[in-house]
Every structure is written in structure tokens, then in C-alpha cells.
C-alpha positions as CSV (number, residue, x, y, z in Angstrom):
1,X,-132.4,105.3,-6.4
2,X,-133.5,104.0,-2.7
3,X,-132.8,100.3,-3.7
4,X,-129.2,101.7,-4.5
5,X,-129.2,103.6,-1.0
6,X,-130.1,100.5,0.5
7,X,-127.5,98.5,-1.1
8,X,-124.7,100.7,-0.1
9,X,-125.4,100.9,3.6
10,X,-125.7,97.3,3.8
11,X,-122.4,97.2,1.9
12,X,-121.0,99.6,4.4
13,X,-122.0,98.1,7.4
14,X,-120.7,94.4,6.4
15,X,-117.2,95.8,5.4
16,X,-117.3,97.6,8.8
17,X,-117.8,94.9,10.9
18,X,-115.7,92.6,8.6
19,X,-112.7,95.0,9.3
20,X,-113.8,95.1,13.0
21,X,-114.2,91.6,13.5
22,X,-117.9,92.3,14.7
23,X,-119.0,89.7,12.2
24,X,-121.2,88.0,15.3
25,X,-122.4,91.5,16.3
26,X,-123.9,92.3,12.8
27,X,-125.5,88.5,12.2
28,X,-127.7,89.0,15.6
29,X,-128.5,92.9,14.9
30,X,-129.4,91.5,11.2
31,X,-131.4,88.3,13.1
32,X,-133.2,90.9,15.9
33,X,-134.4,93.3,13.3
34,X,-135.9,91.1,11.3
35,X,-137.9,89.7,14.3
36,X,-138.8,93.2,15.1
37,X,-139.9,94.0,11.8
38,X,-142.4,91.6,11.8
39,X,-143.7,92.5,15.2
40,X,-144.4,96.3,14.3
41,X,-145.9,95.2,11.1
42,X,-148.1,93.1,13.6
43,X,-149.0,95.6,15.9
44,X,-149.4,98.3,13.4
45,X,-152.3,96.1,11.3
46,X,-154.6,96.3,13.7
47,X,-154.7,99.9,14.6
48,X,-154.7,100.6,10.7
49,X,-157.5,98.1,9.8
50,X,-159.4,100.0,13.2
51,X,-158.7,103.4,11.4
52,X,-159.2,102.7,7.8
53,X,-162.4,101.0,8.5
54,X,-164.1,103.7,10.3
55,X,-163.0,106.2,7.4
56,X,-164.3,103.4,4.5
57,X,-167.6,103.9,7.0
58,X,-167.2,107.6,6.9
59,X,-166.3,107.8,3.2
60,X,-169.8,105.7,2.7
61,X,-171.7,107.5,4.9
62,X,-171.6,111.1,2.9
63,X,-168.8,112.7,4.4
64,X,-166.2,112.1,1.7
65,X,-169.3,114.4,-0.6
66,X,-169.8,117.1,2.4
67,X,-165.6,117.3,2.1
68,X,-165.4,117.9,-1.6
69,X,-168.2,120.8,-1.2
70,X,-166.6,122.6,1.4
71,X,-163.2,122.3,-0.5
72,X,-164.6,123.2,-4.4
73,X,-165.0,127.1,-3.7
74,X,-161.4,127.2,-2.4
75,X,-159.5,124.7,-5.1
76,X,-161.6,126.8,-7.1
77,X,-159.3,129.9,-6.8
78,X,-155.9,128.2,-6.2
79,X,-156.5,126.6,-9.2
80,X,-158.1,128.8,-11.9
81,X,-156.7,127.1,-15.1
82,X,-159.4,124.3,-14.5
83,X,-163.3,124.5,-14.0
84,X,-164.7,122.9,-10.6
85,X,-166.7,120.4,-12.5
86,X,-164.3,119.5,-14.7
87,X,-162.2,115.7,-14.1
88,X,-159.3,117.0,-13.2
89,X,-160.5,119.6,-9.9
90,X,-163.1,116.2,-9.5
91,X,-160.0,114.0,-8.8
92,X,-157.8,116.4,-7.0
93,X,-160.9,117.3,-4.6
94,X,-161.2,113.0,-4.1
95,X,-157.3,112.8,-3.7
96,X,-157.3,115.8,-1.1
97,X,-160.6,114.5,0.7
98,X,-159.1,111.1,0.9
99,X,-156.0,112.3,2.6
100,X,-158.2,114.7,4.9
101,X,-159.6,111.2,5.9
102,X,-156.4,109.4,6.6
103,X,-156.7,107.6,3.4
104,X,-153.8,107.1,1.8
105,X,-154.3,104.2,-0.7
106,X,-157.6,105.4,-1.9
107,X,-155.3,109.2,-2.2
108,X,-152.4,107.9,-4.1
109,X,-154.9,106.9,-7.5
110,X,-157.1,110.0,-7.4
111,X,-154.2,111.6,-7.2
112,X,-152.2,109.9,-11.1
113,X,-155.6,110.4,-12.1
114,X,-155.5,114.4,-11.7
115,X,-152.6,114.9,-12.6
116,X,-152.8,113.1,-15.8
117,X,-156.1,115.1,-16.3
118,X,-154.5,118.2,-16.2
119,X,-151.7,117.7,-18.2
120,X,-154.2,116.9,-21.0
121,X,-155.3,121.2,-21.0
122,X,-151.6,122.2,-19.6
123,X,-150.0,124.1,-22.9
124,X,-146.8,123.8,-21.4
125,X,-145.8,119.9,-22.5
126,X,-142.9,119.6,-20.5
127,X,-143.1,121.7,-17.4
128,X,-146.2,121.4,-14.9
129,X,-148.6,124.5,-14.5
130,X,-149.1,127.0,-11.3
131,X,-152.7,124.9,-10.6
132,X,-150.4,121.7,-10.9
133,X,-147.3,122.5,-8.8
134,X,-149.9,123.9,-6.0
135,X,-151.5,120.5,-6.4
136,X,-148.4,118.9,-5.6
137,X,-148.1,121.4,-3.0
138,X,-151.4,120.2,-1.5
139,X,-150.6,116.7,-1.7
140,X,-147.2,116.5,-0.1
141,X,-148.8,118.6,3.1
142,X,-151.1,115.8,3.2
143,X,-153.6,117.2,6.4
144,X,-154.7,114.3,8.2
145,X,-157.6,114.2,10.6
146,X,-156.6,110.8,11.8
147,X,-152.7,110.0,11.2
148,X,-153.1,106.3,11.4
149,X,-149.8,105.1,10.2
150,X,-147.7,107.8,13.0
151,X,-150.0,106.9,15.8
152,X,-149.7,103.2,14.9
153,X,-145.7,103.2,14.9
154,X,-146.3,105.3,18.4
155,X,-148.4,102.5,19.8
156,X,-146.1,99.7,18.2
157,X,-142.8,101.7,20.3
158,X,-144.8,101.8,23.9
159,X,-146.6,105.2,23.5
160,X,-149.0,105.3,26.1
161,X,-151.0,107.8,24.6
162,X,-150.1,107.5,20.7
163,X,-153.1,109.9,19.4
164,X,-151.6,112.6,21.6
165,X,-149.4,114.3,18.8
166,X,-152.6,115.0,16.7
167,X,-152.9,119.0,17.4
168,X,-149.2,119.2,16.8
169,X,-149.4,117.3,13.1
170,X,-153.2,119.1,12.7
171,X,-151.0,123.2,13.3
172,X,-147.7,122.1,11.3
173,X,-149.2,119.8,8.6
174,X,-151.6,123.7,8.0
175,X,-148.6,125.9,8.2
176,X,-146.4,123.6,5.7
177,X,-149.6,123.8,3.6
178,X,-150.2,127.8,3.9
179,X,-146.5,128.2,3.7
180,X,-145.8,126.3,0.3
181,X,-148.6,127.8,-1.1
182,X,-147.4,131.4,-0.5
183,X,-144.0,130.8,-1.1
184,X,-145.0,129.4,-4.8
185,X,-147.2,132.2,-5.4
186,X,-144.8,134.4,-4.7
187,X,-142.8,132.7,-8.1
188,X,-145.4,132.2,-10.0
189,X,-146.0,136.2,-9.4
190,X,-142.6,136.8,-10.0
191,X,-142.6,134.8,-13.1
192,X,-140.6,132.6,-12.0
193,X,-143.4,129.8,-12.7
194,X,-144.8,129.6,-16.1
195,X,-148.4,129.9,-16.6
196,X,-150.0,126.7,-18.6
């Protein structure tokens, strides 16, 4: 669908500056962005290799463990169709403590894996579960200690101080977390979610 989205605005734009005679205009905006791509991906590398070292280090060091202990009572109760030791509250606690670490690539697996380990036990074939849609939930809120990719694009646009905007993604990454999870409680109480 995105590859079509794409496609039209690039379709778009050429007709518009085809109409316009702005054929020139659009060749050097097309030339300069492409230069500019290149030179955020540059700058961003760094800061994310910095970052996503230090949480490897972290990971290694124990406090990917200490993470999922603190989180197992909790995913415990929004999640009662599944047992804490089972796989599938075992991968959503990695996928969650990965993203708590600011990382992404090591969330994205844990996170097919869980969900593919509760759809094995969810009686419902078609239709996810109230422990799976507040997994979703979880995911897409995504808390970040360290958001390495936003304070990466900040440095790569002149930011002078690009961590500055944690607190701000720390308090409204937690209320878009506590507010989807109340809000989908309140359906599922209703009945408006089907129990697995």
C-alpha cells in the first residue's frame, strides 16, 4: 500500500511541474534530496551504532534479565490467558524489554515470535484475544529509555541538544500506553472484545 502512496505523489508532483513548466525546479529538488538523504543516513549511523552498542553491552551485562523480572508480575495480570513461564509471556517480556532498551531490531522478532505463540492456545482462529490486542497495545507505545533513532534525526537537523526531548517521549510514550490499555479494557468489559 505505501509503495502505491509513493508512486502517486511522485506521479503528482511530475504532472505538476510538467503543467507548470517547473521541470528544472523538480530535477534539482529530486538531485538535492538525494544528496541529503545520504548525509542524514551518515550522520544518523553513528549516533545509532553509539546507542545500540551500549544497550547490546547492557543487554549482556544482566539488565535485559533484571527487566523481564520486574515486568513478569505485571504482564502477568494484563495478560491472564497465558502463564508467566510459558513461550509466549517469555517472548512478549524480550520484545517489551528490548524496546524498553531502545532495541528495535532485536523487538521486531521477539515480537512474530509471541504472537505466533499465542495464537497457538487463542480459541478464537480468526480474531486476536484481550492478552493479544493489549500486546499490540504494548508494542505500538513502544517506551524507550534511549530513543536513538528521534535523537539521531534531531542531531542530523542541527539540534543542539538532541537528547533534550527524552522526559517529554518518557510522560507521553506512558500515557499512550496507560490510555490504550484502559480504553481496550473498557471493550473487552463491555464485550465488545471477545475472550480467547
Amino acid at each position: 500500500m505505501l509503495s502505491y502512496i509513493w508512486l502517486g505523489m511522485v506521479a503528482v508532483s511530475f504532472v505538476c511541474a510538467l503543467c507548470k513548466g517547473n521541470m528544472e525546479q523538480l530535477s534539482k529538488a529530486v538531485l538535492d534530496g538525494a544528496d541529503k538523504a545520504v548525509e542524514l543516513v551518515i550522520s544518523m549511523a553513528g549516533v545509532m551504532c553509539l546507542w545500540t552498542g551500549i544497550m547490546k553491552i547492557a543487554d549482556k551485562g544482566g539488565l535485559t534479565s533484571i527487566i523481564s523480572k520486574v515486568l513478569s508480575p505485571i504482564l502477568s495480570k494484563l495478560m491472564p490467558e497465558y502463564d508467566k513461564e510459558s513461550a509466549a509471556m517469555k517472548a512478549v517480556s524480550a520484545n517489551i524489554t528490548a524496546n524498553i532498551l531502545g532495541l528495535g531490531n532485536a523487538a521486531t522478532p521477539f515480537g512474530i515470535v509471541a504472537m505466533k505463540e499465542m495464537q497457538k492456545t487463542n480459541t478464537l482462529r480468526d480474531s486476536p484475544n484481550n492478552s493479544m490486542i493489549i500486546f499490540v497495545i504494548i508494542n505500538t507505545a513502544s517506551i524507550q529509555l534511549i530513543p536513538t533513532t528521534i535523537a539521531a534525526l534531531r542531531q542530523a537537523s542541527g539540534s543542539v541538544s538532541p537528547y533534550s526531548i527524552l522526559p517529554y517521549i518518557w510522560i507521553t510514550s506512558l500515557l499512550t500506553l496507560v490510555s490504550g490499555i484502559v480504553i481496550a479494557r473498557i471493550f473487552m468489559l463491555k464485550g465488545r472484545v471477545h475472550h480467547g
